[in-house]
N, C-alpha and C positions, 0 to 999 in steps of 0.2 A: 306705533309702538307706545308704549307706557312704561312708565316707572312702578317697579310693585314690590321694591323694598319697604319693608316694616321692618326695621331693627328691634328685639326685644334684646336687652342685654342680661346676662348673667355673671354676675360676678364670682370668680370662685376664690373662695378666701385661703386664706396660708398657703397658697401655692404662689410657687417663687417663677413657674412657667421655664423651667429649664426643656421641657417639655420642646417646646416652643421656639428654640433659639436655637437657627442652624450653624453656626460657629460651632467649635471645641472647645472644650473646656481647657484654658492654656494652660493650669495648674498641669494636667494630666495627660494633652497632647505635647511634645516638642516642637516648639513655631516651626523646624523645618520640614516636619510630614505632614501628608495631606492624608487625613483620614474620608472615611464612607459615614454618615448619620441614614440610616436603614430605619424609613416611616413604616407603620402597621397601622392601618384602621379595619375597626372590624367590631366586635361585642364583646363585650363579657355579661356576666349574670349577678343581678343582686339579690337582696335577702327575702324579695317577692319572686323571687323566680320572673324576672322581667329580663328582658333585653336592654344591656345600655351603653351607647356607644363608649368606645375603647379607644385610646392611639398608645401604638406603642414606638419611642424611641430609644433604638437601639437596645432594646427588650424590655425598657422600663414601661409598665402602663401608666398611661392618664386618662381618669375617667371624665368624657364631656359631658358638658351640664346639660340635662335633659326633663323631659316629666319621668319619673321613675314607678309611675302607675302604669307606665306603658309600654311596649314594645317597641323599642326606636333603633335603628342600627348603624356604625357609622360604614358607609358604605365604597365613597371613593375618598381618593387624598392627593393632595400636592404639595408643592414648595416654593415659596418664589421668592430667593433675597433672604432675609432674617422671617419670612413670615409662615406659615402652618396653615393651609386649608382642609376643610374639612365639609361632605354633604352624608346626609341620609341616604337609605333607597330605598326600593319598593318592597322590603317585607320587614316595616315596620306600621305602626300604629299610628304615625305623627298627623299622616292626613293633610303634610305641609312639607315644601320644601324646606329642608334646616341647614344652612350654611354657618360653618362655626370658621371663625378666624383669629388663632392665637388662644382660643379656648372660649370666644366669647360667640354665642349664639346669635341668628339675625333668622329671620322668616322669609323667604327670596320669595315663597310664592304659596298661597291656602290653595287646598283642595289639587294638589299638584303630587305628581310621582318624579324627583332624578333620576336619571340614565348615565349623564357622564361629568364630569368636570374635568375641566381644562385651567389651568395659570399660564398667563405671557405678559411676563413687563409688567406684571401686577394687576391687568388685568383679568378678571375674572368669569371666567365662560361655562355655563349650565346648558346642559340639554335635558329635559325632561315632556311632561307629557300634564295636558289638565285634560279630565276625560279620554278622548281618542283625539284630542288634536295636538300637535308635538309641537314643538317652540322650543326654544332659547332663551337665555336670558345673560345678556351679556352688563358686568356691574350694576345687576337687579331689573335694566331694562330690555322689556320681553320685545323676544320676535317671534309671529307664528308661523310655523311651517304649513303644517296638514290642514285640510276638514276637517270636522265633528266626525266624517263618515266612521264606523265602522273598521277593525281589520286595518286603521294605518300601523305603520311602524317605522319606526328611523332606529338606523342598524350602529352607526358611526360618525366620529366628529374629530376634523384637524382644523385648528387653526395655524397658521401659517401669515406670516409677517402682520397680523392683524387682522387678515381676512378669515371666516367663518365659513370651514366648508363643513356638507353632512351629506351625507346619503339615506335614504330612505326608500321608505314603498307609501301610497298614497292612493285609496281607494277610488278611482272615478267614478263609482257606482255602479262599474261592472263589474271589473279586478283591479287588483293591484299592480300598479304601476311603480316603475323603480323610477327615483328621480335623485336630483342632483341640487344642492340649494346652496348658492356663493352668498353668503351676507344677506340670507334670504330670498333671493333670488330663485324659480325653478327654474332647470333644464330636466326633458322628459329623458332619458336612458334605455329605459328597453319598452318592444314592439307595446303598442296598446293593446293590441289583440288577445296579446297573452298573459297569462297571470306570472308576475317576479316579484322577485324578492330581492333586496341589495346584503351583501356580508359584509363586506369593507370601503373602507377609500385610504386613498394615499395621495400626498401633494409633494412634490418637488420643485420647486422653482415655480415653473407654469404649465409645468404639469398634471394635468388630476385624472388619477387610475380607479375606477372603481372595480368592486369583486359583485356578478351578482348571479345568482339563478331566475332560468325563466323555462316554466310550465310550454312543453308541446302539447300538439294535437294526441299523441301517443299515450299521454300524460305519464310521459316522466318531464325531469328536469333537464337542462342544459347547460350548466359551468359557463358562465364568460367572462371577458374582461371588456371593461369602455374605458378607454386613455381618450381623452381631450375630442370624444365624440368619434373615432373610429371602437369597432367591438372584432372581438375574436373570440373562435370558442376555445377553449381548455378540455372542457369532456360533457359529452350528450348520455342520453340515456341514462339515469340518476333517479333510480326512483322515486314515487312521489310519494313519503311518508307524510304528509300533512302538515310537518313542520316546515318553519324558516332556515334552520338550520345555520352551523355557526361559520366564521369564516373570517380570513386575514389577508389583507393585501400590504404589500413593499414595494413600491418602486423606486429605484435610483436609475441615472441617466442611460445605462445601456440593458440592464438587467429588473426583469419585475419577477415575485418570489410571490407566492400564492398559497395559501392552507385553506380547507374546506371540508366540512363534513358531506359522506358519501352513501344513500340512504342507497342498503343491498335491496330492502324489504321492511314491511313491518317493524322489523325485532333487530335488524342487524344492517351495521353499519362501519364504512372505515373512514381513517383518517389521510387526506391525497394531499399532497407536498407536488409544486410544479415552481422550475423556475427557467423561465425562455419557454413554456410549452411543456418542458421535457418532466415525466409524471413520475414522481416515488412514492407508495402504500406506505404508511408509518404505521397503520395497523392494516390487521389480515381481513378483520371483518367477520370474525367469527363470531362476534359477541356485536356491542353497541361501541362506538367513539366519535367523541367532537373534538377540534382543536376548540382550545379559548386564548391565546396567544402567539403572535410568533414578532418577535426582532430580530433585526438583522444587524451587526455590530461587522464593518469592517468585511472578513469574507466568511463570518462566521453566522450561523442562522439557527436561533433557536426555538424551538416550537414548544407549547405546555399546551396535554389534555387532558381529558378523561377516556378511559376506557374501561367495559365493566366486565368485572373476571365473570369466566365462565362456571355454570355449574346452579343450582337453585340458589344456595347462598351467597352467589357469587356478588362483590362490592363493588361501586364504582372508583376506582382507584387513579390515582395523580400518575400522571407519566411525562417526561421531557426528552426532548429529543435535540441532540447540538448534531447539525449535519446532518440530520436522518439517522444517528446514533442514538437509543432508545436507552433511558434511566428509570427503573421504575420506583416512584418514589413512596409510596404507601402501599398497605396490603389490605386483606378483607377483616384483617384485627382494627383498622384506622376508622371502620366504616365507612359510607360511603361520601366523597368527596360532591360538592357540587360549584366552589364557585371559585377558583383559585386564580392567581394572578403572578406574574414576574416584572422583573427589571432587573437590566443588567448595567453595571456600573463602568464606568469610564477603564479601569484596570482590567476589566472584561470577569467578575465577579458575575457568581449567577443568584438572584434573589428569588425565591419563590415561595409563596403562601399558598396553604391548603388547610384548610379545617382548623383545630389548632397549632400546626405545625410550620416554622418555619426553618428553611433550607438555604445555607449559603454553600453553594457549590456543592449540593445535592446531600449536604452533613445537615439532618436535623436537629432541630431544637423546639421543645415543648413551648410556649409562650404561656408566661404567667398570669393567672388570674382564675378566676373559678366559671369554668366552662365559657373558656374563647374558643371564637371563631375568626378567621380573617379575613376579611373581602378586600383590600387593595394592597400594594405596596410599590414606596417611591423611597429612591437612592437620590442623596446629596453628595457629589463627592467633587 
């Protein structure tokens, strides 16, 4: 492993970084409530028509310092303590990994694409990608996962009491293998023989659940689950559109909770909810849908996707589902959605991001700035 932090600092002047400071304001909260501070990162647009990363708290923006000749986005976000993280992702121009903390920029890694960020205990945990080989970087020093080969890809990442888990696929130069890496570490997951793909993982104590598909002889797909090296399937026969396709895994100690996209065909696709096995369609599959979230709060389970209205001009539109209960939160006037996010707050509050639009408890609000967009969102409360 190597260290490959390069801090370049940026100063931003006259800002007083209220931004930044996850406390209340005591002037305007009452010492005896606890409020929610609701993070947004995402873009807004400046006077080049450029992309430049955005945070917003509690609907206020702050624009972070960036090159503003270029396309930069802020892509995931966290909280840990008084502090404010922040990284790029892969459909900006930066050509580097960008971690900002408190609004001050650092270079974590050149020639690198982000994937995820994680905060624990101040810790600070990246997953991204240089070229086709995937890695880590936990407080700037890297660990690598994949080969150069081709076709890798790492799906998900929990850390848990310090340890570093990730799931992945990993080319052996025939297909792709789903594998399993504890603090770097492999373990193989599914058959070599066949081509898979991992969706999720989830860790509970000493437990780790992953979610993954794997290619038959038939050539469709197979749904399954690998807990701590035994596997089950969930659903065979799944056709094989080409893609990886998206997917969510929960486990707690008696109960595991599953989301997955279900490829009908080519064109058409639904969204399958399982928990014990036991299988519920969240969409019909007349059209296209993926999940892109599900939490699990208590006995409550929420799932956020997309799915695209029917018809030629039909949109890709936000939809949420509490219990298999369907909210549909955009129309084909929203255009179409593609990269939205939730978090639900301790009060059991629902947070969600979509395009420009953010939803507390499925009530919209336009997010200010000239032409945002959102790509993460984290609740302090």
């Amino acid at each position: 492993m190597k260290t490959t932090f390069k801090t370049i600092f940026f100063i931003l002047i006259a800002l007083s970084f209220t931004l930044f400071s996850c406390s209340s304001d005591e002037e305007s909260t009452p010492s005896n409530s606890k409020s929610t501070d609701v993070y947004i990162v995402g873009i807004t647009q400046n006077s080049a028509n450029k992309a430049i990363p955005t945070i917003w708290k509690n609907g206020v923006p702050t624009i972070l310092p960036s090159d503003t000749n270029i396309n930069t986005t802020g892509f995931k976000i966290a909280v840990s303590g008084n502090d404010v993280y922040a990284i790029n992702g892969n459909f900006d121009e930066a050509d580097a990994i960008l971690l900002w903390k408190n609004g001050i920029s650092s270079v974590v890694a050149e020639n690198a694409i982000a994937e995820d960020l994680i905060v624990e205990n101040g810790d600070v945990y990246i997953l991204g990608r240089i070229g086709n080989s995937f890695r880590y970087w936990k407080n700037g020093v890297e660990t690598i996962l994949t080969n150069g080969l081709s076709n890798n890809f790492v799906s998900d990442m929990v850390v848990s009491n310090g340890d570093v888990h990730i799931t992945g696929s990993e080319n052996n130069g025939a297909k792709n293998v789903v594998k399993y890496w504890k603090n770097g570490a492999a373990t193989t997951v599914s058959n070599p023989n066949f081509r898979a793909f991992a969706n999720g993982i989830d860790v509970d104590g000493n437990d780790v659940t992953i979610l993954f598909r794997e290619l038959t002889a038939e050539n469709t797909y197979t749904l399954k689950v690998w807990k701590n090296g035994t596997i089950t399937t969930l659903e065979s026969g799944i056709h094989n559109d080409f893609s990886i396709g998206r997917g969510k895994i929960v486990a707690t100690t008696n109960t595991i909770f599953a989301t997955a996209h279900l490829a009908i065909n080519n064109e058409n696709s639904k969204i399958g909810f399982w928990k014990n096995g036991l299988k519920t369609n969240l969409t019909s599959g007349i059209t296209s849908s993926s999940p892109f979230g599900m939490e699990v709060i208590g006995n409550d389970v929420h799932i956020i996707g997309l799915e695209r209205n029917p018809g030629t001009n039909g949109r890709t539109v936000l939809k949420y589902w509490k219990n298999s209960q369907e909210t549909v939160l955009t129309s084909d006037a929203d255009g179409n959605i593609f990269n939205p996010a939730m978090a639900i707050s301790k009060n059991g509050d629902v947070h969600i991001t979509g395009k420009n639009k953010y939803f507390l408890n499925n009530t919209p609000t336009i997010l200010p700035g000239t032409n945002p967009e959102a790509f993460d969102v984290f609740v302090v409360n």
